[in-house]
C-alpha positions as CSV (number, residue, x, y, z in Angstrom):
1,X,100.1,103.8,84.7
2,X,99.3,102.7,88.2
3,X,98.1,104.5,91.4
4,X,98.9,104.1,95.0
5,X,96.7,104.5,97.6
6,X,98.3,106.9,99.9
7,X,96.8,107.0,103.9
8,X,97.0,109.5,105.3
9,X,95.4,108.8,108.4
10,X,97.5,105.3,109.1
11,X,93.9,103.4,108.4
12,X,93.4,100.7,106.6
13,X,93.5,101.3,102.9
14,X,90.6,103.0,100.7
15,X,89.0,103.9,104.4
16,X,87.9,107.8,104.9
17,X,90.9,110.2,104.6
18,X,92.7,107.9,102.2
19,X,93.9,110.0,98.6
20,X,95.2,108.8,95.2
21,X,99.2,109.0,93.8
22,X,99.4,108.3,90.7
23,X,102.9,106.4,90.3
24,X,103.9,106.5,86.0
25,X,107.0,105.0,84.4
26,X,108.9,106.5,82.0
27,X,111.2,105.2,79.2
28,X,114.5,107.6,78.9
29,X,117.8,106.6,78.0
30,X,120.7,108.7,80.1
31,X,121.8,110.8,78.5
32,X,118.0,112.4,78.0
33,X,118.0,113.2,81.8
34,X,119.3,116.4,83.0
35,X,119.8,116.9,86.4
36,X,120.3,120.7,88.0
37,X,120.0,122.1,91.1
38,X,116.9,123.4,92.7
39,X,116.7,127.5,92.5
40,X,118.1,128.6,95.5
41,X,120.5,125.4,96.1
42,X,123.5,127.0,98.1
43,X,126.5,126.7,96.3
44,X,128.5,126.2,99.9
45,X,126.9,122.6,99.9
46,X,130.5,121.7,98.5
47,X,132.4,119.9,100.5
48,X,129.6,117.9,102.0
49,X,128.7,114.1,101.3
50,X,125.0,114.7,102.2
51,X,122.5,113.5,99.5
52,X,121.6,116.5,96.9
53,X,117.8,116.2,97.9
54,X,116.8,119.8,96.3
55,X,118.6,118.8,92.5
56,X,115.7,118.7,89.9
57,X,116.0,116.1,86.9
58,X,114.2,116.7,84.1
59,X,112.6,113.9,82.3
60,X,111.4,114.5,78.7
61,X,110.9,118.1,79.4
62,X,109.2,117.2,82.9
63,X,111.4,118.3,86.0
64,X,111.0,116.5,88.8
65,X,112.0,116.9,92.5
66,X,114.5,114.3,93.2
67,X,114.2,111.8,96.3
68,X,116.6,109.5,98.4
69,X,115.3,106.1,96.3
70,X,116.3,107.8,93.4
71,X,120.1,108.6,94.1
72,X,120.2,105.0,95.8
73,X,119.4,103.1,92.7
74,X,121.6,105.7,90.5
75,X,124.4,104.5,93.3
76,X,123.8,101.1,92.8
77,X,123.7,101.0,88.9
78,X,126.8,103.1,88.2
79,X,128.5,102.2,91.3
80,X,129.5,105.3,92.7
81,X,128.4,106.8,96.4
82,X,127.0,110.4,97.5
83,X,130.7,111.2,98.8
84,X,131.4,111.9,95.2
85,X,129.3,115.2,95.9
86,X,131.6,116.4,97.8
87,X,133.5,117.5,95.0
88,X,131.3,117.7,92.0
89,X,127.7,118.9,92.0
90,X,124.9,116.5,91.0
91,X,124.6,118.3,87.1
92,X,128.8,117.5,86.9
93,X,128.4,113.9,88.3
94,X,125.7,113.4,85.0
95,X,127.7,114.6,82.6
96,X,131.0,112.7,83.2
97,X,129.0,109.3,83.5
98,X,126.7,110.1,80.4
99,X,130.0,110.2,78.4
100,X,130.4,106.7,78.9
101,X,127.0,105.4,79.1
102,X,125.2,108.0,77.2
103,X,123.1,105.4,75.4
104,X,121.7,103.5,78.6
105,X,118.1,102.4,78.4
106,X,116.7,103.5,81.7
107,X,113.0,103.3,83.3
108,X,112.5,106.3,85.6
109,X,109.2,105.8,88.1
110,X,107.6,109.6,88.9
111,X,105.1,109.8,91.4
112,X,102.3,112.6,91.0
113,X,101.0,113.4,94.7
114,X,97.7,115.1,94.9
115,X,99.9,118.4,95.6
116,X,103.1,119.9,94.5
117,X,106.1,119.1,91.8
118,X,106.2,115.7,90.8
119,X,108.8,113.2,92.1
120,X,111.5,110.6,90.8
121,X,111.9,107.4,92.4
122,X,114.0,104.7,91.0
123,X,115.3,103.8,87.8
124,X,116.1,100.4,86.4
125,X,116.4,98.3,83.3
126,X,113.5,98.8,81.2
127,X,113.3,94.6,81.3
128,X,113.4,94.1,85.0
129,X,110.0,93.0,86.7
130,X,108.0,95.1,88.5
131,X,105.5,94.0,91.0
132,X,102.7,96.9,90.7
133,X,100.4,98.5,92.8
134,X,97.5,96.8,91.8
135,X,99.4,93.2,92.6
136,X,99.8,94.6,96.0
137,X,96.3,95.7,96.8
138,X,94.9,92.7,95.2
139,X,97.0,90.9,97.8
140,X,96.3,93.0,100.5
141,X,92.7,92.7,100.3
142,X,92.8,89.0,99.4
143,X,94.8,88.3,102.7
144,X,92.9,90.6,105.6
145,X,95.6,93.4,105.7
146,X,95.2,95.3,109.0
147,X,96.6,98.0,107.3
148,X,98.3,99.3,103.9
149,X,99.3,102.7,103.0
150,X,102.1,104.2,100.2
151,X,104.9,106.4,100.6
152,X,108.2,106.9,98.8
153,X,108.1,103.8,96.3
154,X,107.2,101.9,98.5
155,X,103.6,99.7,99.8
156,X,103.6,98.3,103.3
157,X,101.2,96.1,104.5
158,X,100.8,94.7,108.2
159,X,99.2,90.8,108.6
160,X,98.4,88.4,111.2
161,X,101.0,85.6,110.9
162,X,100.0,82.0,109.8
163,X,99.7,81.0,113.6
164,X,97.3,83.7,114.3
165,X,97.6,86.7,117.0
166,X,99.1,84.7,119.6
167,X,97.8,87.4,122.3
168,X,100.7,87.6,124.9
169,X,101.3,89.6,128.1
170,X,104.3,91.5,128.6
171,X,104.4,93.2,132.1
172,X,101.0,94.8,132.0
173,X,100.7,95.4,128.9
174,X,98.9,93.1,126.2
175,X,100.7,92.1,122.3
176,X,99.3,90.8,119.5
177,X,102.2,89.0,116.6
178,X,102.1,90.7,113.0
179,X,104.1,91.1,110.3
180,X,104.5,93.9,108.0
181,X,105.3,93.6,104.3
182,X,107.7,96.4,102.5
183,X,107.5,96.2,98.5
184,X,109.0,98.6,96.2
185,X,106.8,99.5,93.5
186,X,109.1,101.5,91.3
187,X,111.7,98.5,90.6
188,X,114.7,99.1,93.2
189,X,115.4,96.4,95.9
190,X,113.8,93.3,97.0
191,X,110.6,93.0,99.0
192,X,111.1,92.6,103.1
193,X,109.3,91.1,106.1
194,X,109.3,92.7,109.5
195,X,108.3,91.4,112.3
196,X,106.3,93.3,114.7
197,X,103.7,93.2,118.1
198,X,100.5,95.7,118.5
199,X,99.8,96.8,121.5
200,X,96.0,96.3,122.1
201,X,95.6,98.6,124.0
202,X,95.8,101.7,122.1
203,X,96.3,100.0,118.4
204,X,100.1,101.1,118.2
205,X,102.6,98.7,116.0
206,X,106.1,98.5,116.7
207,X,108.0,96.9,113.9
208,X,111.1,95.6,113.9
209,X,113.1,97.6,111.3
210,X,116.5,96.2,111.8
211,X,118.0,93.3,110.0
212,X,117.8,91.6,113.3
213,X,114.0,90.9,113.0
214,X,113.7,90.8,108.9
215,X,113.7,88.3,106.4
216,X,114.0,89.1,102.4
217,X,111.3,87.9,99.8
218,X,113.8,85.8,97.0
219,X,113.2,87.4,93.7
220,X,111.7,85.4,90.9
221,X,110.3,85.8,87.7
222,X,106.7,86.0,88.9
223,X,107.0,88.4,91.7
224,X,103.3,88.5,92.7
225,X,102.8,84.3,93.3
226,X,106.0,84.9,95.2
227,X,104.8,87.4,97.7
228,X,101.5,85.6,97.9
229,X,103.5,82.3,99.3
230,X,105.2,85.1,101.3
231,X,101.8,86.4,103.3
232,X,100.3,82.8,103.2
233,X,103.3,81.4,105.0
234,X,105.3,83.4,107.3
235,X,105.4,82.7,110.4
236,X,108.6,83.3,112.4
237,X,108.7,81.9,116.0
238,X,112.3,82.7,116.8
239,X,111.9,86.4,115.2
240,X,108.7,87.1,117.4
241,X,110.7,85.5,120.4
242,X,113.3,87.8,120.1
243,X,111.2,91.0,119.8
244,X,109.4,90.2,123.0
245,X,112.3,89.0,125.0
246,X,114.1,92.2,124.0
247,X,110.2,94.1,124.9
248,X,110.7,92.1,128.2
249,X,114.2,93.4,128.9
250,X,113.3,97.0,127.6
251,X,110.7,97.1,130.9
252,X,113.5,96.4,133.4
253,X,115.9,98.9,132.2
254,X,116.6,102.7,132.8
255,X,116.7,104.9,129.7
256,X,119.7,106.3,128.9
257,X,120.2,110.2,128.1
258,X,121.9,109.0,124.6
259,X,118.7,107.1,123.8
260,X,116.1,109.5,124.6
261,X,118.3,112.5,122.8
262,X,118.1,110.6,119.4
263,X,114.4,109.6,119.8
264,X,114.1,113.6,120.3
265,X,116.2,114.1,117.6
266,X,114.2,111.9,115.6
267,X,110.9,113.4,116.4
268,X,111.8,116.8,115.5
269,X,112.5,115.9,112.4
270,X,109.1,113.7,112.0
271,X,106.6,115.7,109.6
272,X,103.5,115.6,110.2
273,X,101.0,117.6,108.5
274,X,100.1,120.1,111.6
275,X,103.2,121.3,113.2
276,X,101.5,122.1,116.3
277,X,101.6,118.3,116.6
278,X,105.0,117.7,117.1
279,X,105.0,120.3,119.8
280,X,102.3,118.9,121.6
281,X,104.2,115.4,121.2
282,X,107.2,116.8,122.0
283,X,106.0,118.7,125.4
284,X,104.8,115.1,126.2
285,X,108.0,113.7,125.2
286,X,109.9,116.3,128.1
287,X,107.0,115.1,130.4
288,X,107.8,111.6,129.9
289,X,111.7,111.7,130.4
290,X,111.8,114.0,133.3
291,X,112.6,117.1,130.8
292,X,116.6,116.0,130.3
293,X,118.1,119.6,130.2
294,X,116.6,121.2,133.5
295,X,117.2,118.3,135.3
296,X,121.1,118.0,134.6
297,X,121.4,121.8,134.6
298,X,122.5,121.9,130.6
299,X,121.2,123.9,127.8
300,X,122.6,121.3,124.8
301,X,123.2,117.8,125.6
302,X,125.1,117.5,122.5
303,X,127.7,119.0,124.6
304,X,127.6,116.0,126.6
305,X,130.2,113.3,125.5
306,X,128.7,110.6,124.2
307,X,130.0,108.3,126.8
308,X,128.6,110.1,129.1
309,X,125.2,110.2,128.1
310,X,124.9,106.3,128.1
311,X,125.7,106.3,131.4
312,X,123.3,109.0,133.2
313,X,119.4,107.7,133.4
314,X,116.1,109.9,132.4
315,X,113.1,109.3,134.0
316,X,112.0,106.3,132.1
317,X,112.5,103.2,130.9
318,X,113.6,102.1,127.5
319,X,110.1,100.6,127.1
320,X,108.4,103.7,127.7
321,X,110.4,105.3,125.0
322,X,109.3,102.5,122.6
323,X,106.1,102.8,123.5
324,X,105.9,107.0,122.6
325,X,108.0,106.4,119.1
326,X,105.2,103.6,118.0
327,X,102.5,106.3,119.8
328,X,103.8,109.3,117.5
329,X,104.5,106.6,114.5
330,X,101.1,105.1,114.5
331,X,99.1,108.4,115.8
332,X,100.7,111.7,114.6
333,X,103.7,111.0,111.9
334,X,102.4,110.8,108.3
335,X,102.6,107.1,107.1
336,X,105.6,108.0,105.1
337,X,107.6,109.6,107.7
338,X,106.8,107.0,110.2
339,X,109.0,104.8,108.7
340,X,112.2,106.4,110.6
341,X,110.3,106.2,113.9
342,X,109.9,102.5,113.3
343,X,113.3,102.0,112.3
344,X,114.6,103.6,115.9
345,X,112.6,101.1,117.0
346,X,114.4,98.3,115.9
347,X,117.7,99.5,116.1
348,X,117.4,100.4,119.6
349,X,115.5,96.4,120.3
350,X,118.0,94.8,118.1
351,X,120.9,96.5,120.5
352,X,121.9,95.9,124.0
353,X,120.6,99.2,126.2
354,X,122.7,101.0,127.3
355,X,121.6,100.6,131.6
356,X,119.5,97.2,131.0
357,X,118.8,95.6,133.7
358,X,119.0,98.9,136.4
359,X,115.3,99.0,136.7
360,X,114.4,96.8,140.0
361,X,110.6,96.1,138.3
362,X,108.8,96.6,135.3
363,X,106.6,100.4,135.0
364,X,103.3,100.4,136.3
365,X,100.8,99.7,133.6
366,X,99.9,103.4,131.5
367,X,97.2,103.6,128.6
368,X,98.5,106.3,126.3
369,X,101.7,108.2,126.7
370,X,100.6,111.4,124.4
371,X,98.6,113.5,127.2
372,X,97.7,115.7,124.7
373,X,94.8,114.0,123.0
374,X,96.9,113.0,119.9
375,X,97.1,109.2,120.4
376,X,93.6,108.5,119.3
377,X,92.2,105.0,119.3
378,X,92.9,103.6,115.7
């Protein structure tokens, strides 16, 4: 058994706020799992290639809620993708592989959060290496993590690069280089390095999570030496060039519609554990780009073509925009759903914008974008 330490406050592991999760594996062979869908699953899901999230699987007479990682690493080990549920139900899929590979040793990883159904995470060989959680803190701690916190199978850790902070201006703003650590505790994919720059001011961390600014951890047969070599040695000059040139280039240029509507469309879906939160943030968020709709007279911009909304401005630039996502990522989101806010984050760095360079100078300097006393000093 191991346990994660899940924050829930985005501070730095084990400080106030912080709760237990235990994470357990368990030995099953295939054709011992049973997968059904939740009560209530809508048969009309048919016909639709979206992941089965609300299928249960029961694991030696334990059901368990059924998350993304765990679909992903079934995908990957029997080589089949969630467009097969377009036409067979999760329960159907089972059954057809298990009369192949009925007798296939698995290692299913169930996490036990401090409140509701348990849930299953990956499963792998029973022989592959795991790093655990206990490998990561001990690592964490041993190395001055500036933060750590659990969520979906995974431990992610932010440090200060071998070089140091290298404290940096951009426009009026003031960055400090880190790097954050992803490792998957319940045996599915490698371990990954992100680059990414706090903003001083108010404590915020953008990381790059885009292929662009990450480099993999090589497996090995001693996983923990290899991620200590990892944290003891990486320091990536032209990664942390690129994510401030591209920090420098978001100042000069005009938001676009398009990227403002799927940071909004990302923040709705954010949870966060008061929902009068996200419509605080998002009251700021109409604030901050000049409330979209009213000013071009249209009750849905999804009605706009999507050509079209790369080419008319809001009232911002991209780098505001960044600047709110990392805000509501750092600030409001739970640690675990933060994750997608990073990720827009370095998708939308890692690509060219769509009216860079239109702004004539970079935004006058501004603290906190969250008016509405979310974005607390960490």
């Amino acid at each position: 058994m191991v346990e994660a330490t899940h924050d829930a406050g985005g501070r730095d592991e084990g400080g106030e706020g912080s709760r237990r999760v235990r994470v357990e594996p368990r030995l099953t062979t295939l054709g011992r799992l049973r997968v059904t869908a939740a009560p209530g699953e809508s048969e009309g899901r048919r016909g639709e290639s979206t992941l089965p999230a609300r299928a249960l699987v029961d694991i030696g007479g334990e059901p368990c809620r059924v998350s993304a990682r765990f679909w992903k690493s079934v995908f990957a080990r029997y080589r089949f993708g969630s467009s097969t549920f377009r036409y067979y139900r999760p329960e159907e899929v089972f059954q057809r592989i298990c009369e192949v590979s009925r007798d296939d040793a698995l290692r299913v990883m169930v996490e036990y959060p401090r409140k509701g159904p348990p849930v299953a995470l990956a499963v792998s060989k029973p022989s592959d290496r795991l790093i655990t959680i206990d490998d990561v803190r001990d690592l964490a701690r041993s190395h001055g993590a500036r933060q750590s916190h659990y969520g979906d199978g995974v431990v992610s850790c932010t440090f200060t690069p071998r070089s140091g902070e290298q404290a940096l201006a951009i426009g009026g703003d003031q960055f400090a280089n880190r790097f954050t650590l992803d490792v998957p505790i319940d045996g599915y994919g490698g371990s990954r390095i992100h680059v990414a720059l706090l903003r001083l001011i108010c404590a915020n961390g953008a990381v790059g999570y885009h292929k662009a600014f990450c480099s993999e951890v090589p497996a090995s047969k001693s996983p923990r030496h290899t991620l200590q070599r990892a944290i003891e040695c990486f320091d990536h000059a032209d990664g942390f060039a690129a994510i401030r040139e591209r920090f420098l280039a978001s100042q000069s240029s005009w938001a676009s519609v398009r990227e403002a509507h799927t940071l909004y469309r990302q923040l709705v879906r954010t949870k966060v554990s008061d929902p009068r939160r996200t419509t605080r943030a998002l009251e700021d968020f109409d604030r901050l780009t000049g409330r979209i709709q009213e000013f071009y007279g249209l009750t849905n911009l999804d009605t706009l073509p999507v050509r079209r909304q790369r080419l008319l401005p809001v009232k911002c630039r991209v780098y505001d925009l960044i600047n709110f996502a990392s805000e509501v990522a750092t600030h409001v989101a739970e640690p675990a759903e933060s994750r997608p806010l990073q990720s827009w984050i370095g998708s939308t760095l890692a690509e060219e914008f769509d009216l860079e360079g239109t702004a004539d100078h970079a935004p006058e300097f501004a603290d906190l974008l969250l008016r509405s006393g979310e974005a607390g000093v960490s």
